[in-house]
ROMI-602861 format. One line per 5 residues: number of its first residue (from 1); their letters; for each residue x, y, z of C-alpha. Coordinates in steps of 0.001 Angstrom, whole numbers. Example, Ala and Ser with C-alpha at 12.3 -4.5 7.8 and 13.67 -1.06 7.14 Angstrom:
// ROMI-602861
1 = as = 12300 -4500 7800; 13670 -1060 7140
This chain:
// ROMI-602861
1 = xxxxx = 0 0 0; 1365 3548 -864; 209 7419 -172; 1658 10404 -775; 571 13321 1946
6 = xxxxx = -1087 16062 539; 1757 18312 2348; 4248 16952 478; 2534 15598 -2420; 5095 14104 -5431
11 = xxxxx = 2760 16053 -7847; 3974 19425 -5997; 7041 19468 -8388; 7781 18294 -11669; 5689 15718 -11802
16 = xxxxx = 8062 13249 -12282; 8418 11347 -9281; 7297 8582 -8367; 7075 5223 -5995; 7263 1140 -7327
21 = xxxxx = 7136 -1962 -5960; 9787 -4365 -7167; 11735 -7739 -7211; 15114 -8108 -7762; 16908 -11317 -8696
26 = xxxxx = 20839 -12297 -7744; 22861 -15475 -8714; 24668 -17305 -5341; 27487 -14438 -6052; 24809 -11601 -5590
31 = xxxxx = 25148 -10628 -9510; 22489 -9052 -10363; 20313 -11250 -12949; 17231 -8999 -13389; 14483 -7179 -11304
36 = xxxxx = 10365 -6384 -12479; 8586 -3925 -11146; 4989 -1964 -10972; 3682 653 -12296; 4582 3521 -10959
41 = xxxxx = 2470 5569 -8494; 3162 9076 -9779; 1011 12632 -9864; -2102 10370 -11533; -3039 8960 -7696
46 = xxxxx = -4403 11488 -5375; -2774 12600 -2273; -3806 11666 999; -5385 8461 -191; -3566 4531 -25
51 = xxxxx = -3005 2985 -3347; -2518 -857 -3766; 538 -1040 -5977; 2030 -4680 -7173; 4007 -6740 -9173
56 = xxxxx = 3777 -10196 -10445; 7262 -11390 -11245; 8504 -14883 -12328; 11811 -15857 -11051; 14793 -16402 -13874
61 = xxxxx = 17303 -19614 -13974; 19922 -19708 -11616; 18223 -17213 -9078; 19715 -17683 -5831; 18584 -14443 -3937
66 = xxxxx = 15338 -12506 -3934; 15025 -9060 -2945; 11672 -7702 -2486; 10705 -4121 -1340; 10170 -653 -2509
71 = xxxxx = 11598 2052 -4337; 11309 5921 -4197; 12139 7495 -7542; 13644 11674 -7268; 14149 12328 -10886
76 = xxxxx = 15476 16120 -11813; 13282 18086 -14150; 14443 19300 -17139; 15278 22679 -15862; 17024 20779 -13442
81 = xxxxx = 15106 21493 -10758; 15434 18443 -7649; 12075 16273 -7464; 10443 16417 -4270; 7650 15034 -2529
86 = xxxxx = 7549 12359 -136; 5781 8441 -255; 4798 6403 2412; 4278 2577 2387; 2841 -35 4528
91 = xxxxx = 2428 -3897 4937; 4870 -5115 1576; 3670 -9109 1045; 5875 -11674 -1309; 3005 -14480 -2550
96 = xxxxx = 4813 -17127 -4052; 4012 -21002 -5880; 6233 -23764 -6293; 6205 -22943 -10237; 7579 -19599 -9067
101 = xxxxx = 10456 -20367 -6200; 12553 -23150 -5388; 11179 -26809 -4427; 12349 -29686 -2566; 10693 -32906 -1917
106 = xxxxx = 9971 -34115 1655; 9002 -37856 1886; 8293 -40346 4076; 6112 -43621 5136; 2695 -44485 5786
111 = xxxxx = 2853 -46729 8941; 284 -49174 10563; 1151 -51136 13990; 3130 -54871 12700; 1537 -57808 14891
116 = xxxxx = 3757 -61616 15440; 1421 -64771 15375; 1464 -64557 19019; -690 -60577 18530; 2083 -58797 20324
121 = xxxxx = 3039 -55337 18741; 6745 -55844 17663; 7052 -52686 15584; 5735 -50842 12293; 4834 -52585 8693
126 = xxxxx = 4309 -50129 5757; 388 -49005 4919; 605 -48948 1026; -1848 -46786 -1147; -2971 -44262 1658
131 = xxxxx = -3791 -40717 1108; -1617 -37881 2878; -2101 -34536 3391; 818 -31544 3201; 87 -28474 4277
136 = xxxxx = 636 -24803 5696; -830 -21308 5816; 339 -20771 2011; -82 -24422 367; -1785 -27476 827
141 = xxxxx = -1210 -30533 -1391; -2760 -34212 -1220; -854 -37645 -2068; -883 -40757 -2026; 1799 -43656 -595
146 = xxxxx = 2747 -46265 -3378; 2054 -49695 -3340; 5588 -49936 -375; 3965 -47435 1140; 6319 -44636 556
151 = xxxxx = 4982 -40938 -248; 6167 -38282 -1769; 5781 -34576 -2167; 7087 -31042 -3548; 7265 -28195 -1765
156 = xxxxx = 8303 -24895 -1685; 11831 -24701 370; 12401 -23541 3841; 9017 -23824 5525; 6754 -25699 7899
161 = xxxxx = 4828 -28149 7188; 2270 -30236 9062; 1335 -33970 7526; -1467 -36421 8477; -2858 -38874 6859
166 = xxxxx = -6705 -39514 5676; -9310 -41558 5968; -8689 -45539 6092; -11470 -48329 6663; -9816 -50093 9717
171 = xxxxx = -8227 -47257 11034; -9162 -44747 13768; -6809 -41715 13282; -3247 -41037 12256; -190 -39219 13519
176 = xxxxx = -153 -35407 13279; 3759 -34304 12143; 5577 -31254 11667; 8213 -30599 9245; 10994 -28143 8175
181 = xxxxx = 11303 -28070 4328; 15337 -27961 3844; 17888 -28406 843; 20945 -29154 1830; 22423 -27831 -1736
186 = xxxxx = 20462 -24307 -1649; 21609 -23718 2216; 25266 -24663 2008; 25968 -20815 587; 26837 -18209 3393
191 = xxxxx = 24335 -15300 2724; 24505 -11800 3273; 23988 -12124 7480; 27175 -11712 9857; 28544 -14603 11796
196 = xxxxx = 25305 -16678 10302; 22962 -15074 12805; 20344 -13386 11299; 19486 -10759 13834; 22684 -9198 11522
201 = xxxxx = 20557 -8453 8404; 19721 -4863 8022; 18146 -3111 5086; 19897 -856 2981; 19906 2311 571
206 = xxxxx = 20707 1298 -3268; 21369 3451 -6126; 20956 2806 -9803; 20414 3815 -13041; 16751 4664 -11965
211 = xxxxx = 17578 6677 -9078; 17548 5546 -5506; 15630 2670 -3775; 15272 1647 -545; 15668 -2593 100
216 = xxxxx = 14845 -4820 2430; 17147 -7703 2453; 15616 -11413 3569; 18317 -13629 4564; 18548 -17458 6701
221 = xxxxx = 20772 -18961 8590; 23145 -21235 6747; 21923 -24912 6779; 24555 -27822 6539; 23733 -31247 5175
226 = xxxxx = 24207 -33463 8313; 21179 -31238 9646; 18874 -31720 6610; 16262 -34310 6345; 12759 -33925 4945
231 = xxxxx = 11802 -37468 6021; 8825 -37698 8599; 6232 -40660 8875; 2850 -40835 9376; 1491 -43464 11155
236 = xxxxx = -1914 -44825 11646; -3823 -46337 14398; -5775 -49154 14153; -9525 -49861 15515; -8661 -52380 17536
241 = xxxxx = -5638 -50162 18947; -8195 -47312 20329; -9776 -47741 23807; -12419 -45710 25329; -14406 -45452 28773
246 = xxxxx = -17791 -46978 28409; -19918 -45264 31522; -23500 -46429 32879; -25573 -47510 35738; -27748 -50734 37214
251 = xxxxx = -30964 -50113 38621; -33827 -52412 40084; -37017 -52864 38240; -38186 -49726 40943; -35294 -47772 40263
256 = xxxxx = -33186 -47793 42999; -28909 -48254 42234; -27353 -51821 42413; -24343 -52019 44122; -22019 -54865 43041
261 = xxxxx = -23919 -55849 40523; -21569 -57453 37083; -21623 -56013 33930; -19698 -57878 31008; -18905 -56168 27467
266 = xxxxx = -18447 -58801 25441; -16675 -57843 21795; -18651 -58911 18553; -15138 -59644 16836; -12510 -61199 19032
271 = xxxxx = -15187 -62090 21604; -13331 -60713 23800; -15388 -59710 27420; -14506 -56979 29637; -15731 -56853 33498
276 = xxxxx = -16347 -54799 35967; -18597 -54213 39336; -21102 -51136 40358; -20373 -48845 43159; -22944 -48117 45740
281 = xxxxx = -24593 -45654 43076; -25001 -48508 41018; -22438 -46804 38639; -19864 -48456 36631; -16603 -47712 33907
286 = xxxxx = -15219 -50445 31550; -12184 -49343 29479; -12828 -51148 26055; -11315 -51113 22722; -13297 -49864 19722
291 = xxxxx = -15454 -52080 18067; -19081 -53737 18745; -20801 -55085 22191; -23228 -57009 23978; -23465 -55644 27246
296 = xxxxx = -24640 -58416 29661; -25748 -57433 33550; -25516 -60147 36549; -25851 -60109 40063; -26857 -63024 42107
301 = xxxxx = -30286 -63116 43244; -31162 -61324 39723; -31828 -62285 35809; -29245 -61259 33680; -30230 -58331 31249
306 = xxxxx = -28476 -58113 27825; -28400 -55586 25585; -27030 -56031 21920; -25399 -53924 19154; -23824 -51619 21550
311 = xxxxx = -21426 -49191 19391; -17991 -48508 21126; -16319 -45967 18696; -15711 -42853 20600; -15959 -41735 24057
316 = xxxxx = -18933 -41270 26011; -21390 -44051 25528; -23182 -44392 28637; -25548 -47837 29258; -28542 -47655 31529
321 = xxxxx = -29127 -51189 32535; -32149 -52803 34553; -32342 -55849 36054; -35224 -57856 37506; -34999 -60133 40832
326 = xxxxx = -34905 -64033 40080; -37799 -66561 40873; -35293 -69300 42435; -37933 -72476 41716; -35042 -75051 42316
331 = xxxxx = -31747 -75924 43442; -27942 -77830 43102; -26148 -79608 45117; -23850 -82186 45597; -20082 -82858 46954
336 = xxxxx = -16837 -81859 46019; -14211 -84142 46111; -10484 -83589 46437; -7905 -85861 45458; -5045 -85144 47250
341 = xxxxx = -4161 -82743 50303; -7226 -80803 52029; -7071 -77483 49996; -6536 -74026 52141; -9161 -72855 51864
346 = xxxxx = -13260 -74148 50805; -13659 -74977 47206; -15608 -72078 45309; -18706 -72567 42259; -19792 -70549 40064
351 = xxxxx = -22592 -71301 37920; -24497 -69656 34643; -26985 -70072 32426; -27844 -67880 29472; -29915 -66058 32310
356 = xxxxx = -29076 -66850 35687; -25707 -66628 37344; -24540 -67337 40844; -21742 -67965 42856; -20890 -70012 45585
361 = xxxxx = -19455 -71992 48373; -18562 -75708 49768; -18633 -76202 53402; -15684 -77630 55529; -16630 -81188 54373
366 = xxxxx = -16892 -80391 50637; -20782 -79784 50673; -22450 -77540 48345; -26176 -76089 47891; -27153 -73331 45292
371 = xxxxx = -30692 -72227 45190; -31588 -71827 41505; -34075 -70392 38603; -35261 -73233 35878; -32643 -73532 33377
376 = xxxxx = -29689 -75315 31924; -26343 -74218 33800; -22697 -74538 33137; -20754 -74922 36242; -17376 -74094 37423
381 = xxxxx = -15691 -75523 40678; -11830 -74446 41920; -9983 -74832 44992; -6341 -73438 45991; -3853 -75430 44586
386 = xxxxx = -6361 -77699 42621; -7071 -77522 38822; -10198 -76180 38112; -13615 -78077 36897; -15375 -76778 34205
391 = xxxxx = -18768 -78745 32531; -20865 -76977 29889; -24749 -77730 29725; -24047 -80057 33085; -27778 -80226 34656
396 = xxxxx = -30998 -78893 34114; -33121 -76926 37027; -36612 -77675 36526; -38567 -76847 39446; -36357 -79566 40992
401 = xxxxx = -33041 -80166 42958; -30224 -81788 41320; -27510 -83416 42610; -24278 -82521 40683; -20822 -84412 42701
406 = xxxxx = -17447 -82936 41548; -13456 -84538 42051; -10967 -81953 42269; -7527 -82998 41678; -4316 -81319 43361
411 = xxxxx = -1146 -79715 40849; 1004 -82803 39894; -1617 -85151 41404; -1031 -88211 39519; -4087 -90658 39085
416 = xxxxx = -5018 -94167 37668; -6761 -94689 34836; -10428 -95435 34450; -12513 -98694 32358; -15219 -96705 31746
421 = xxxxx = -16604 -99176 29434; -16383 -103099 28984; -18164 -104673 25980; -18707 -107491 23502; -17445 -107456 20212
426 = xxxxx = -21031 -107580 18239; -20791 -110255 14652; -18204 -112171 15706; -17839 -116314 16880; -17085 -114450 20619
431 = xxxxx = -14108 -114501 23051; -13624 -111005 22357; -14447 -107692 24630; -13338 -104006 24207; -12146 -102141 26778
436 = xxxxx = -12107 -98492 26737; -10597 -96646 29352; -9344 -92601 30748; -6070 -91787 30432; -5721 -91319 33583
441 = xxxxx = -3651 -87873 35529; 268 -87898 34668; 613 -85289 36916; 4230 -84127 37786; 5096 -87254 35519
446 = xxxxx = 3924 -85198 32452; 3163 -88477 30745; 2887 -92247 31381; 5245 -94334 29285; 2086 -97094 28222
451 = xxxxx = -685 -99017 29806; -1119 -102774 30474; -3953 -104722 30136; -4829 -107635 32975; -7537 -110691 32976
456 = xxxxx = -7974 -111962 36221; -7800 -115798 36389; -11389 -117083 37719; -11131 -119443 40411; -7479 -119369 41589
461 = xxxxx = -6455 -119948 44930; -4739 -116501 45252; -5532 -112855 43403; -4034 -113984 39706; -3902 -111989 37191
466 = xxxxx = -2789 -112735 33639; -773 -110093 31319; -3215 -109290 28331; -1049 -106780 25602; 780 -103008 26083
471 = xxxxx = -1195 -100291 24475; 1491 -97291 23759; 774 -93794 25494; 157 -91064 23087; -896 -88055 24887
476 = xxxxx = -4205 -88019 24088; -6621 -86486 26512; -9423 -88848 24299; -10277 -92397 25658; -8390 -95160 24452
481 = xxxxx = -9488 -98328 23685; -8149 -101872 22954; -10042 -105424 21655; -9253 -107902 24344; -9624 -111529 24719
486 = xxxxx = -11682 -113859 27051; -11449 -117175 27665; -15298 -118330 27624; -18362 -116826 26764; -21811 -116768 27610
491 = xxxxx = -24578 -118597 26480; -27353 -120668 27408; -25223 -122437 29779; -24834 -119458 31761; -22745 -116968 32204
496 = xxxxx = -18918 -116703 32128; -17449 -112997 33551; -14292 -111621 32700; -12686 -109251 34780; -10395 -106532 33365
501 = xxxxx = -7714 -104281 34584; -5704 -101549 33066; -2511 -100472 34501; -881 -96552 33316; 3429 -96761 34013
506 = xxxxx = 5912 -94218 34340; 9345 -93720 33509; 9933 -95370 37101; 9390 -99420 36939; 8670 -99488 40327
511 = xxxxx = 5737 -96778 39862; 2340 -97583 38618; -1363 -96715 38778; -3758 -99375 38595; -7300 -99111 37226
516 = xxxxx = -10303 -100316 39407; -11179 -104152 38121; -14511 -104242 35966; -16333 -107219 34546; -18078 -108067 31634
521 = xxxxx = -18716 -110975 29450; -18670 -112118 25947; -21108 -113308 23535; -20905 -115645 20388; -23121 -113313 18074
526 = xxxxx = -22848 -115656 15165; -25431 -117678 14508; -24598 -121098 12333; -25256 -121307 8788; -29012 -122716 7963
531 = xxxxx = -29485 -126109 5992; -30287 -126495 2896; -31951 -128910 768; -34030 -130388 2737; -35620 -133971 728
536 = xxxxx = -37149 -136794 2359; -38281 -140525 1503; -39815 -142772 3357; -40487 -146684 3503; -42741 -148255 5462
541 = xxxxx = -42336 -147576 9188; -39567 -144813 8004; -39247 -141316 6840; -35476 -140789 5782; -34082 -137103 5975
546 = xxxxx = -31006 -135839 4174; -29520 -132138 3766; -26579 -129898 2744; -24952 -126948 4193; -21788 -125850 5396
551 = xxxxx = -20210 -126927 9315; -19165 -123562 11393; -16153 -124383 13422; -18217 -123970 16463; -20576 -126860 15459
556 = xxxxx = -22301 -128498 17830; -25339 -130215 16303; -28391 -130165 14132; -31990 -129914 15273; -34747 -131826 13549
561 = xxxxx = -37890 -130661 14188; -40772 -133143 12917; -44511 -131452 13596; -47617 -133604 13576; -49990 -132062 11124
566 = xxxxx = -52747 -133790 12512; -51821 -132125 16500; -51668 -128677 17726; -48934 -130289 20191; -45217 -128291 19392
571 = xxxxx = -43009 -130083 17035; -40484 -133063 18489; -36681 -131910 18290; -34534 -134970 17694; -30722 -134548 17117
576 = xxxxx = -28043 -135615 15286; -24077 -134767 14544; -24986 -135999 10902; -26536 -134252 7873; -29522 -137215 7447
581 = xxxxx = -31760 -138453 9756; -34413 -141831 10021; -37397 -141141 11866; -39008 -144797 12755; -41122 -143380 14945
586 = xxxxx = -43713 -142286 12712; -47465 -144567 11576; -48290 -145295 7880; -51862 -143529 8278; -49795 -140356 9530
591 = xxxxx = -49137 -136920 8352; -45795 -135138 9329; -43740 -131508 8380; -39707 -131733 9361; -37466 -129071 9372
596 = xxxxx = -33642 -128777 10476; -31919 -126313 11675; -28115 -126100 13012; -26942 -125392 16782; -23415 -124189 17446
601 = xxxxx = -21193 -124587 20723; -22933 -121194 22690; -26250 -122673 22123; -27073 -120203 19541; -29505 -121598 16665
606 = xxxxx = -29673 -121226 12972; -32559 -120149 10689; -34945 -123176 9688; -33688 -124845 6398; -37135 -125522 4229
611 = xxxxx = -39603 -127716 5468; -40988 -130654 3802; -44395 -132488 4561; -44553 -136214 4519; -47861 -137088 3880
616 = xxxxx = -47859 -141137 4737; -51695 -141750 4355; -53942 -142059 1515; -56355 -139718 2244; -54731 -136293 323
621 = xxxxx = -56574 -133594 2986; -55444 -135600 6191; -54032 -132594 8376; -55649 -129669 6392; -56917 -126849 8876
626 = xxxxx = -60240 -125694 8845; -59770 -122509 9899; -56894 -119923 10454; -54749 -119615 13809; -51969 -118430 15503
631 = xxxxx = -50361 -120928 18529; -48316 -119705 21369; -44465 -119873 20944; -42785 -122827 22049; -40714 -122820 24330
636 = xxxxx = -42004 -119140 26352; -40337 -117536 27980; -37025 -118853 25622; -33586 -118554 25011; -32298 -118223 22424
641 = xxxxx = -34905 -120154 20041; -38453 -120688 20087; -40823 -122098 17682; -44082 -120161 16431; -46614 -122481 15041
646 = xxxxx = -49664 -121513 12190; -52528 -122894 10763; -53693 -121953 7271; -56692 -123704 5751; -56373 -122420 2159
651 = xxxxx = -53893 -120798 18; -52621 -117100 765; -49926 -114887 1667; -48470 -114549 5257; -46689 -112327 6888
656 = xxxxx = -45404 -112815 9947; -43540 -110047 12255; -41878 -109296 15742; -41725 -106506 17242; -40963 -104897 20867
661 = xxxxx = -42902 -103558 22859; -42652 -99736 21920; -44217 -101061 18386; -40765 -101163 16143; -40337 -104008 14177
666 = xxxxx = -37932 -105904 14933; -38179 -109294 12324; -40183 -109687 9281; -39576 -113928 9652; -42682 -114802 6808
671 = xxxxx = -43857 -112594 3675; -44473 -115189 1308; -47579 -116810 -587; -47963 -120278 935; -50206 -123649 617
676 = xxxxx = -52608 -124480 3024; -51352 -126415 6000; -50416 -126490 9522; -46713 -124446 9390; -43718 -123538 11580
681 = xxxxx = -41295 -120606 11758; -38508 -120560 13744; -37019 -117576 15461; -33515 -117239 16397; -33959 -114249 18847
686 = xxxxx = -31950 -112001 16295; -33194 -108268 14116; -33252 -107770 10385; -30013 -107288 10410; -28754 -110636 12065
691 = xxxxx = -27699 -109107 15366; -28950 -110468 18859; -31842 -108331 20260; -31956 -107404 24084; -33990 -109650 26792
696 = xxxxx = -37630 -108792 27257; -41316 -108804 25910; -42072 -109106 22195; -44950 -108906 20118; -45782 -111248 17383
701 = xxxxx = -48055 -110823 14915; -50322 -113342 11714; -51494 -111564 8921; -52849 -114129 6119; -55407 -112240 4142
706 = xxxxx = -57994 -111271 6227; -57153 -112977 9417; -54541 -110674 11852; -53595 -111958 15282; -51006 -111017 17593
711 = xxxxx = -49265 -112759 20523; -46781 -112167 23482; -43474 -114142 23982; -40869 -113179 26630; -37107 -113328 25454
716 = xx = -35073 -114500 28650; -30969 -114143 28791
C-alpha cells in the first residue's frame, strides 16, 4: 500500500516522481540477474489516499537471492530542478508457488502397527496406497503412498509443514507431524547475514540507473547437510488399537442403584469380554477397545439383562441397565471331592446359564447347595492349589433339585486310569471284549510311558492276574481303547465274567497306577449257517431225511424238528451230529412236516432250512386246517430259540412279524404266498439285520389275508 501526503505531495514538483514496488533477482554471487517492477504511483493517484501497488514477477534460472521491497524514484526536471515530494508505504507481502520459487521434496512412510502370530506389537509394517495430506498457511497438497507405502511430495523450500494422513477403513486416526522443508544444496551458501545469525541483516539504501531505492534484504541462517532431512512418517492407528471409557448404571425394576452388581462387554469380533462391578450408586466404567458389544448385567439373586449392538467408537457411551430379581424355583447340590491334600481354603462354584448366574461356596466337608431359577447351567468348581472343573450344559433346574458331585484334583496329582466301558465285540464267533478306558492324571510325571492290560484268572487260589497286551501312550486327553480276549463266553449255559484291569506306568518301573477291576462278558453273536436242501423218503415204518450246508467251526449239532400235522402239540426236536436223519417213529396212516436247523457250541440256533411235509396216508386232505390260527411260541419264555406255530386252511400270503414292545419291528420272519397247512417258523432271537436283540417282551403278529392276530413271547438271557 502507498500514499503520498497532501503536504508533500510528489505532484507538488515536476511531476516526475514517483514510488514502485519491485523484485530483484541475484545469482549465489549476488550478480544481479534482473528485477520487475509496478507501475509507478506518480502525480495520476491522489494525495492523501492509499493505493494498492504490485508486481507479479517470475523468477529467472539460476536465481539464488530474492530481494523484495520498494523504491522511491527523485528524478530532476528538465530545468534541473530536484524532485520532491515524499511516499509512504505499509504492509509489503511476497506471494509465491512452487512454479515460481525453489522446491524440494519431503518424503516419508505411511505406517500401521506390525503384529507376530502370538498378537504382540513388535514394531511398524508399511500401509501402502494411503492418502496424505501436506500443508501450511500458504499451500496445501494431497498424495498418495505407493504400493511400499512410501509418499512423496514437492514443496516450496524452507518452511513448515504439518502432515497427516486420511481416511482408512480399519483405522481410527493417524499421527499429526511437523516438518521443516530444507535443501541441503540451496543452504550450504553463506548469505549476506554476519557470523550466520540473522538478527545481523539490516536493510539498505541502493542506487541505480533509476535513481535511488530503498531494500529490504531477507536472509537465513546457513543450513549444513548433516542437519537436513525432509523425512517424517505418518502413522496410523488401528480400531482395535483405540480404547475408550464406556460409563452407565444398574438399577432395580423400581429404580433404585445396584451395588455390586456385574456387567460384562463382550466384543462382537474377538469375543473378547470386559468386566467390571457397580459402586454403591449402582455406577460403573469399563475401558474397552473400539469395536461392537453385547453388554450383559448379573448379580446373584437377579436375571441377567443383555443388551445387543452396543457401538464402542468414541468416548462417552453411557448404558442404563435394569435388572429384575430371580424366581429361584429349584436348586444344586452335591459334593466336592479332592484328590489329594485338604485345599486351604473351601472350594468355590460358580454357575451360569444364558440367564441366571450365581456364585458359591462348599462347606468344611466339601458340601455344596445353590438355590436356583429353571434352566440349563454350566458350572465351574476351583480350589487353591487344585485344577479347576469346568462342565458346559451339566444339569438342568426344573422346578427340581439336582444333585451334581465334583473330584478336584491337586497340581502334579497323579491318578489311575479309568474302564469306563467293557463290551462285547457284536458279529463275531465271541471270546472277544473291548475295553475303553481314561487316560488317567500324569501329573508331575507329564506323561505315562504305556498301559497294560490284565484278565484276572477265575477261580485261583490266590488274586491272579494274567498279562493281556501293552497299548502305547500317546498323549491323548481322548479315551483309548483296545479289543481284548476272554477265555469263555456266555450262552445258554450261563454266564462266564471276565474281569479286566488296566494299569498306566511311568518312567519309574517301580511306579504304577492301577485301574479299578470291571467285569463283563462275551457273547458268540454268530449264529450257524441254515441247511439247505431239505428232501425226504420214506419206507414203510420210516421217513429218511437228508440235507446240505456248510459246518461252522463252532458246530455243535443239528436240530430236527418233525410237527404232527394232525396235533396242535409243538413239534419233536430230535438230534443228530450228521446231515440225514431216520425217523421210525412215525405210523403209515400219519401226516408229518420236518425241518432242520443247526446249533453251534454257545447254544445259539440257525434259521430253519425248508420244510418238507410227509404225507404217509392215503387220504390227500389228512391234516388240512379248517380254519386260520396263531399258537403260542414254544418254548415261552425262551432262550435263544423258540418255535411259532400256524394254521392256514387255504392258500394265501403270510406275513409274519416281531416286534418290541414300543411297536418297532424288529423281524419280518414270513412274507411269502404259501399252501394251506399247519406251518412252523422258527425264530432265532436275532433283528433284520442278524444281530442279537436285548432280553424282554415281544410282540408277534399273523397276517394271512384277512385274518390278523397277535401274541406275546418273553425273550429271557
Amino acid at each position: 500500500m502507498m500514499m503520498s501526503h497532501p503536504g508533500d505531495w510528489i505532484g507538488g514538483g515536476s511531476g516526475l516522481n514517483n514510488g514502485q514496488v519491485f523484485v530483484s533477482y541475484f545469482d549465489d554471487y549476488w550478480n544481479f540477474i534482473g528485477m520487475d517492477v509496478s507501475e509507478p504511483m506518480d502525480t495520476s493517484y491522489a494525495a492523501g489516499e492509499w493505493h494498492y501497488m504490485s508486481v507479479i514477477s517470475e523468477v529467472p534460472d539460476g536465481t539464488i537471492w530474492v530481494n523484495i521491497g520498494v523504491r522511491y524514484n527523485q528524478v530532476h526536471g528538465s530545468d534541473g530542478s530536484e524532485g520532491h515530494g515524499s511516499i509512504y508505504y505499509d504492509n509489503v507481502q511476497a506471494f509465491t508457488s512452487a512454479s515460481d520459487v525453489h522446491t524440494v521434496q519431503i518424503y516419508g512412510m505411511t505406517e500401521q502397527p506390525e503384529i507376530d502370530e502370538y498378537g504382540e506389537h513388535i514394531g511398524s509394517a508399511p500401509l501402502p496406497n494411503t492418502t496424505v495430506y501436506v500443508w501450511n498457511e500458504n499451500y496445501f497438497i494431497e498424495v498418495m503412498s505407493d504400493d511400499y507405502g512410501w509418499w512423496f511430495a514437492d514443496v516450496p523450500v524452507n518452511q513448515t509443514y504439518y502432515v497427516t494422513g486420511g481416511y482408512v477403513e480399519g483405522f481410527y486416526e493417524s499421527s499429526f507431524e511437523e516438518i521443516f522443508a530444507c535443501d541441503n544444496y540451496y543452504y550450504n551458501y553463506y548469505d549476506y547475514c554476519y557470523y550466520y545469525d540473522c538478527s545481523n541483516c539490516y536493510d539498505y539504501c541502493y542506487y541505480d540507473d533509476y535513481g535511488y531505492y530503498y531494500c529490504y534484504e531477507y536472509c537465513y541462517d546457513d543450513y549444513y547437510y548433516d542437519y537436513c532431512d525432509n523425512q517424517v512418517n505418518v502413522y496410523f492407528t488401528p480400531n482395535a488399537e483405540m480404547w475408550f471409557d464406556v460409563q452407565g448404571q444398574v438399577t432395580d425394576a423400581s429404580g433404585n442403584p445396584v451395588y455390586d452388581a456385574q456387567v460384562r462387554l463382550n466384543n462382537h469380533d474377538t469375543d473378547q469380554n470386559y468386566w467390571t462391578g457397580t459402586d454403591y450408586m449402582g455406577y460403573f466404567i469399563i475401558h474397552v477397545p473400539y469395536g461392537m458389544y453385547d453388554a450383559h448385567t448379573s448379580m446373584s439373586g437377579y436375571m441377567i439383562t443383555h443388551e445387543y449392538g452396543v457401538e464402542v467408537m468414541s468416548e462417552g457411551v453411557f448404558l442404563s441397565l435394569t435388572i429384575e430379581a430371580a424366581e429361584l424355583t429349584g436348586a444344586v447340590e452335591g459334593l466336592v471331592i479332592f484328590h489329594g491334600n485338604p485345599p486351604e481354603d473351601p472350594a468355590g462354584l460358580w454357575i451360569w446359564s444364558e440367564d441366571y448366574s450365581t456364585g458359591g461356596a462348599a462347606n468344611e466337608n466339601g458340601f455344596y447347595s445353590v438355590p436356583l431359577p429353571d434352566g440349563i447351567y454350566n458350572i465351574w468348581v476351583g480350589a487353591p492349589n487344585y485344577e479347576g472343573f469346568y462342565q458346559e450344559n451339566a444339569f438342568e433346574i426344573a422346578g427340581n433339585t439336582v444333585i451334581f458331585n465334583v473330584e478336584l484334583y491337586e497340581h502334579g496329582f497323579a491318578g489311575a486310569p479309568q474302564i469306563v466301558d467293557l463290551h462285547d465285540i457284536p458279529n463275531d464267533q465271541g471270546r472277544q471284549m473291548r475295553s475303553v478306558w481314561s487316560p488317567g492324571i500324569p501329573g508331575n510325571w507329564e506323561y505315562f510311558t504305556q498301559y497294560s492290560i490284565w484278565r484276572k484268572v477265575n477261580g485261583a487260589p490266590v488274586e491272579l492276574w494274567d498279562y493281556v497286551e501293552t497299548v502305547p501312550w500317546h498323549g491323548m486327553d481322548e479315551p483309548y481303547a483296545a479289543v481284548v480276549a476272554t477265555l469263555g463266553d456266555s450262552s445258554m449255559h450261563g454266564i462266564y465274567e471276565s474281569t479286566f484291569m488296566v494299569t498306566a506306568h511311568t518312567e519309574d518301573i517301580n511306579i504304577w497306577f492301577d485301574s479299578q477291576p470291571v467285569s463283563g462278558y462275551s457273547i458268540d453273536n454268530l449264529h450257524p449257517g441254515t441247511p439247505m436242501s431239505l428232501v425226504y423218503s420214506h419206507d414203510p415204518g420210516a421217513v429218511s431225511l437228508s440235507w446240505s450246508g456248510p459246518e461252522d467251526e463252532d458246530f455243535s449239532h443239528h436240530n430236527i424238528y418233525r410237527q404232527d400235522i394232525a396235533s396242535s402239540d409243538p413239534a419233536i426236536v430230535f438230534t443228530t451230529v450228521d446231515s440225514f436223519y431216520v425217523d421210525q417213529e412215525v405210523t403209515d396212516a400219519g401226516a408229518y412236516e420236518y425241518w432242520v436247523t443247526a446249533v453251534d457250541l454257545s447254544g445259539l440256533e440257525s434259521e430253519a432250512s425248508n420244510s418238507v411235509s410227509a404225507v404217509l396216508s392215503a387220504d390227500e386232505n389228512l391234516g388240512l386246517p379248517t380254519e386260520f390260527a396263531l399258537k403260542q411260541n414254544y418254548p415261552n419264555p425262551f432262550n435263544p430259540s423258540t418255535q411259532i406255530q400256524y394254521a392256514l386252511p387255504e392258500e394265501t400270503r403270510v406275513v409274519i412279524s416281531i416286534y418290541d414292545l414300543m411297536g418297532r419291528k424288529v423281524r419280518t420272519l414270513v412274507n411269502d404266498v404259501q399252501d394251506a397247512g399247519y406251518r412252523t417258523v422258527i425264530w432265532n432271537s436275532t433283528n433284520n439285520m442278524g444281530r442279537l436283540v436285548s432280553a424282554g417282551v415281544y410282540i408277534y403278529s399273523i397276517q394271512a389275508g384277512d385274518f390278523v392276530q397277535n401274541r406275546k413271547m418273553v425273550l429271557m438271557k
